[in-house]
C-alpha positions in Angstrom: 129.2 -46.5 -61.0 126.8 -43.2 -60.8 130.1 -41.8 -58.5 132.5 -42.3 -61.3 129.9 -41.3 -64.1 130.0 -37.4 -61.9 133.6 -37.2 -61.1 133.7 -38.1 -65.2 131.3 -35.1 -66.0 133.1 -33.0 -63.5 136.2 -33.3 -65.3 134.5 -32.5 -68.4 133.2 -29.8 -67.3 136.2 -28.2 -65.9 138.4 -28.2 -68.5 135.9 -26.8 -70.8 135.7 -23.8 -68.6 139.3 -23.6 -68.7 140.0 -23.8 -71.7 137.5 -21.0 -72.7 138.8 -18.7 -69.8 142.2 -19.1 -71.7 141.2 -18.3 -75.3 139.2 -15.1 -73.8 142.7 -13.7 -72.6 145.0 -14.5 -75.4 142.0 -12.9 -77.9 142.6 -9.9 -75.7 145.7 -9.8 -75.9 146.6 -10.3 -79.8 144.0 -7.2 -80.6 145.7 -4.8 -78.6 147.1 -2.5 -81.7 148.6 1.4 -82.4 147.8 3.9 -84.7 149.3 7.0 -86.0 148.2 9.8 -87.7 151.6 11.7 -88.3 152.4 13.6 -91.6 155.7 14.6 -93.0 155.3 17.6 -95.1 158.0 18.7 -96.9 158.1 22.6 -99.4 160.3 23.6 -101.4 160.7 25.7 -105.6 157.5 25.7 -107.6 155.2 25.3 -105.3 156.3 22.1 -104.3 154.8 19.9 -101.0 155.0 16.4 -100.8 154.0 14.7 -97.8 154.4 11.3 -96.2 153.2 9.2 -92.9 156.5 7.1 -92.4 159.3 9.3 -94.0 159.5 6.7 -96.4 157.2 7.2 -99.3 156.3 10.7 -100.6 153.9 12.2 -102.6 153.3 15.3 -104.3 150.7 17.3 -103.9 148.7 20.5 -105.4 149.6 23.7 -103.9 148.0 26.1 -106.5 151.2 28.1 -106.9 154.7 27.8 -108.3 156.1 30.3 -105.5 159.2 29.3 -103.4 157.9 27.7 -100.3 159.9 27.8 -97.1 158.3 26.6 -94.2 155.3 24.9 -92.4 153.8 24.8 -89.3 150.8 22.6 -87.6 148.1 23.7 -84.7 144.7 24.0 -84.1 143.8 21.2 -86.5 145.5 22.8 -89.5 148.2 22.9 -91.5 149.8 26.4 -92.3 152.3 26.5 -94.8 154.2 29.8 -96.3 156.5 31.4 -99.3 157.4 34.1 -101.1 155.2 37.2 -102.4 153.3 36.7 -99.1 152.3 33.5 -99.7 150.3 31.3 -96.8 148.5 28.0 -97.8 146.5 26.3 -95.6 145.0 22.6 -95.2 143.2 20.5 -92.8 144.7 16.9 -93.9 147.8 18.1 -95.8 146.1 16.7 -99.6 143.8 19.9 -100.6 145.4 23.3 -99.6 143.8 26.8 -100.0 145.3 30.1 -100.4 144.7 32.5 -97.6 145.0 36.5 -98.0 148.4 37.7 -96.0 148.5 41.7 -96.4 151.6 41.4 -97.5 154.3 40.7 -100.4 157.3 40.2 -98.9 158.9 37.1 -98.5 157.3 35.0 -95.8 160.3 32.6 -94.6 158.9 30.1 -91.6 156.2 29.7 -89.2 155.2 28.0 -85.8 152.8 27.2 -83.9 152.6 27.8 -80.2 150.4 29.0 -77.7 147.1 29.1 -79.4 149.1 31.0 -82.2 150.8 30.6 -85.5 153.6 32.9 -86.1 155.3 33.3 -89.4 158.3 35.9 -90.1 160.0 37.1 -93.2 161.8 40.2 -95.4 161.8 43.6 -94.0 160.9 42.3 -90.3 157.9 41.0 -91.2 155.7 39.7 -88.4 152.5 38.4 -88.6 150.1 36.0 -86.3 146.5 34.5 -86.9 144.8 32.3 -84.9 143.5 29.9 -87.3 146.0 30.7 -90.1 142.7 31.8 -92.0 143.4 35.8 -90.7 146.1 37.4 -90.4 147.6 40.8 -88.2 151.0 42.3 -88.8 152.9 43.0 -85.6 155.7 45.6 -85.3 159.4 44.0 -84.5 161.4 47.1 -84.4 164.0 45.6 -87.1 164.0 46.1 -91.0 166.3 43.1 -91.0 165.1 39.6 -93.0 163.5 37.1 -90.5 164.3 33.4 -91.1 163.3 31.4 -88.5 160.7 32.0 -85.4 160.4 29.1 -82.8 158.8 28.7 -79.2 159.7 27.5 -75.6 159.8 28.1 -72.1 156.4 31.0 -73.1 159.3 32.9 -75.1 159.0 33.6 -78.8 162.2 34.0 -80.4 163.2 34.9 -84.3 166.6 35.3 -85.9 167.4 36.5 -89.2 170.2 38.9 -91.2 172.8 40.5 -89.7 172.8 38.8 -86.4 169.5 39.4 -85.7 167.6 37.9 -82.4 164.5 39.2 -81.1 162.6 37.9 -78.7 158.7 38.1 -77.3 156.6 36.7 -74.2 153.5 37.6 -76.0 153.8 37.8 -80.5 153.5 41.4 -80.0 155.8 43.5 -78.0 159.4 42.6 -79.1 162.9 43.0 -77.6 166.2 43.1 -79.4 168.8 40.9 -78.3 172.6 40.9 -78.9 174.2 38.1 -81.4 177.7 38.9 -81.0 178.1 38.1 -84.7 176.7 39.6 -88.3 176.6 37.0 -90.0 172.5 35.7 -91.3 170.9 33.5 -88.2 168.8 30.8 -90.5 167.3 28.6 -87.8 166.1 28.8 -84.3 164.9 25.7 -82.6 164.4 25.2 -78.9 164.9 21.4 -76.7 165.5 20.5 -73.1 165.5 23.8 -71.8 167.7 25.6 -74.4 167.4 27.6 -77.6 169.7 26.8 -80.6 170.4 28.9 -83.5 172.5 28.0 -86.4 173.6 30.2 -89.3 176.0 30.8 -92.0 179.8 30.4 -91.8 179.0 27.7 -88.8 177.6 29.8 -86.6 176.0 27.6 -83.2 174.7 29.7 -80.2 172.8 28.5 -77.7 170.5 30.1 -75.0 169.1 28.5 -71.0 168.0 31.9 -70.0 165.2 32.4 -72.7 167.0 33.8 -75.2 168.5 36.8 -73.8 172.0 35.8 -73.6 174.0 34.0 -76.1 176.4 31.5 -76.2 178.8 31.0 -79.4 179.9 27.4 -79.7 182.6 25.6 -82.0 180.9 23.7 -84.8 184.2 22.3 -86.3 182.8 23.7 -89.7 183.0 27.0 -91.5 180.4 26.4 -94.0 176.8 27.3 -93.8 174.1 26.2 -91.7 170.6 26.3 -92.5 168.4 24.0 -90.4 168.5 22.9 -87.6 165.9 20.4 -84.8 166.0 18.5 -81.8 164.9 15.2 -81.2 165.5 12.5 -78.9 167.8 14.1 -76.5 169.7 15.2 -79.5 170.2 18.8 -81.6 170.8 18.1 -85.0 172.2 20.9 -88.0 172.7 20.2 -91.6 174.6 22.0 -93.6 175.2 23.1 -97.1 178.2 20.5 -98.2 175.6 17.0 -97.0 176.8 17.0 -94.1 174.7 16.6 -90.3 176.3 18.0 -87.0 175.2 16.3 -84.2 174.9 17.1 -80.2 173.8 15.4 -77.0 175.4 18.2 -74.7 172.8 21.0 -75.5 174.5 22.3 -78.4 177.8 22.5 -76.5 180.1 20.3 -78.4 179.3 18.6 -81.9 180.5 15.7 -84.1 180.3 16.2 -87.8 178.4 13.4 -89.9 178.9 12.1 -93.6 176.6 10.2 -95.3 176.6 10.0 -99.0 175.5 12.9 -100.1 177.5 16.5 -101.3 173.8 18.2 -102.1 173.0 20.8 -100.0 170.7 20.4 -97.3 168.4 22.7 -96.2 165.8 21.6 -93.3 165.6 18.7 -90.9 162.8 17.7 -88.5 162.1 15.1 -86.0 158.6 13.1 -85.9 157.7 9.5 -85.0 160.9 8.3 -83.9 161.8 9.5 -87.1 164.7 12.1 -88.1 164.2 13.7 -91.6 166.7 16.0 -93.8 165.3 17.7 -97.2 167.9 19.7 -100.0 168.4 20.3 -103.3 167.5 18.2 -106.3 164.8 16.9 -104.3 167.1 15.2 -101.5 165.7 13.0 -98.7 166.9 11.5 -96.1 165.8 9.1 -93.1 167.1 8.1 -90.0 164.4 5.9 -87.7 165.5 6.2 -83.8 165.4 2.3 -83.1 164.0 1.3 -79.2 166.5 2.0 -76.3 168.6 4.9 -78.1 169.3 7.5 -76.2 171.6 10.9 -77.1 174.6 8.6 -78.1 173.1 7.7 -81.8 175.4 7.9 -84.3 173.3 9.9 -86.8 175.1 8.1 -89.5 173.2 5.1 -91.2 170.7 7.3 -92.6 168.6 6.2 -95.7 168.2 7.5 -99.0 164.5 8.0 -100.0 162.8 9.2 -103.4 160.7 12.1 -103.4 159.7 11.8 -107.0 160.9 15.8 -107.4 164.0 17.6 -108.7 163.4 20.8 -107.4 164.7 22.2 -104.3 163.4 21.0 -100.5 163.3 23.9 -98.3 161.5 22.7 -95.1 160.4 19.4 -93.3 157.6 19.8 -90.5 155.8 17.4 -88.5 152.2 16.9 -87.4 151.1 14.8 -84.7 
């Protein structure tokens, strides 16, 4: 009888433990989570910025000034974003922005942030670098030509603006002219898997692998302007100014033009979070969320339509990590 009564109590015992070793691992398990702390911010007329974390839902937010924004830019744990007259804004969690002095009232038209250093680029050749986007010193390009775009890669700088204009830098200061073979305005520069794309107006695609000092027109099926450009997800992405989004998975060799809905133009497009976004006029947004397992053979079609709660212009999209 006592035998029985232990092998009883063993039993007992032994499937308590085991079933409190189980619940252990699958409370483990079901607490594992992800977070993100990305922010779409988009600029545009008026002083407009709206931001977003998904892509999805915007909302607008005080700039402090009614000047034409045109681009953004994050590093060093702020945001930077700039306009017209000289304008630079600057925030540390994209909801409360401050003006910041820039030494200048020409047009500032983009910035970036690379190698410890924002850059941002304008009218008249502007050049200027800071930092901590608080300070700012004016470099000397060597061009009176309009700047419209400045991007990073491969520790080369490289802007492109009116009349064909391509300059590139190893350091934000010394700067070397490079030739376009075309005269028509350059409005983006953007750089991905080794290669530099610029787009501009009447279709214009080139495309750099030698750090921008040789370029490479390519055949963009359109003659209608360009004016933004990204890469994301193995894939170099235009819009342009009739709705419509060129798309390339050969390094900007050959594209496939895309239609979806709209005939406003649009003016900027990023890539953030799995997470393709397009701004334009009358306050234009659109989403297109890279789903698990797609590689550079997305369609770039089934895009979304998203409210932005504005009808002024969208100039820009930038992400931050």
């Amino acid at each position: 009888m006592r035998k029985v009564l232990f092998i009883f109590l063993f039993l007992i015992s032994f499937f308590s433990l085991t079933i409190i070793s189980c619940s252990g691992k699958d409370e483990s398990t079901s607490s594992s989570t992800t977070t993100s702390s990305g922010l779409f911010v988009a600029v545009g007329d008026n002083g407009t910025i709206l931001t977003s974390s998904d892509g999805t839902t915007w909302t607008s937010r005080t700039s402090g000034t009614t000047e034409i924004l045109r681009g953004g830019a994050y590093g060093n744990s702020t945001l930077v974003v700039v306009g017209f007259s000289g304008t630079i804004l600057t925030s540390s969690d994209g909801t409360t922005w401050t003006s910041r002095t820039s030494g200048t009232s020409n047009n500032l038209r983009n910035i970036t942030y690379r190698n410890s250093t924002f850059m941002a680029v304008g009218n008249s050749g502007s050049i200027f670098t800071s930092s901590d986007g608080t300070g700012w010193t004016t470099r000397t390009s060597g061009t009176s030509q309009s700047l419209s775009a400045v991007t990073y890669g491969n520790s080369t700088f490289v802007t492109v603006g009116a009349s064909g204009t391509i300059l590139t830098s190893s350091d934000g200061t010394s700067w070397t002219s490079r030739t376009s073979g075309t005269s028509v305005e350059l409005n983006e520069v953007t750089y991905g898997n080794s290669t530099f794309m610029i787009v501009g107006d009447s279709g214009t695609i080139l495309t750099s692998s030698d750090n921008g000092t040789t370029w490479t027109s390519r055949n963009s099926g359109t003659s209608y302007d360009l004016p933004g450009g990204t890469y994301g997800n193995s894939i170099f992405m235009t819009v342009s100014d009739i709705g419509t989004i060129l798309t390339s998975s050969d390094n900007g060799t050959t594209w496939i033009s895309r239609s979806f809905g709209t005939s406003n133009i649009l003016r900027g497009i990023t890539y953030g979070n799995s997470t393709f976004v397009t701004v334009g006029d009358t306050g234009t947004i659109f989403t297109f969320s890279v789903r698990v397992g797609d590689t550079g053979t997305i369609d770039g079609i089934s895009w979304d339509n998203r409210t932005s709660g504005t009808s002024n212009i969208l100039r820009e999209v930038t992400y931050k990590e």
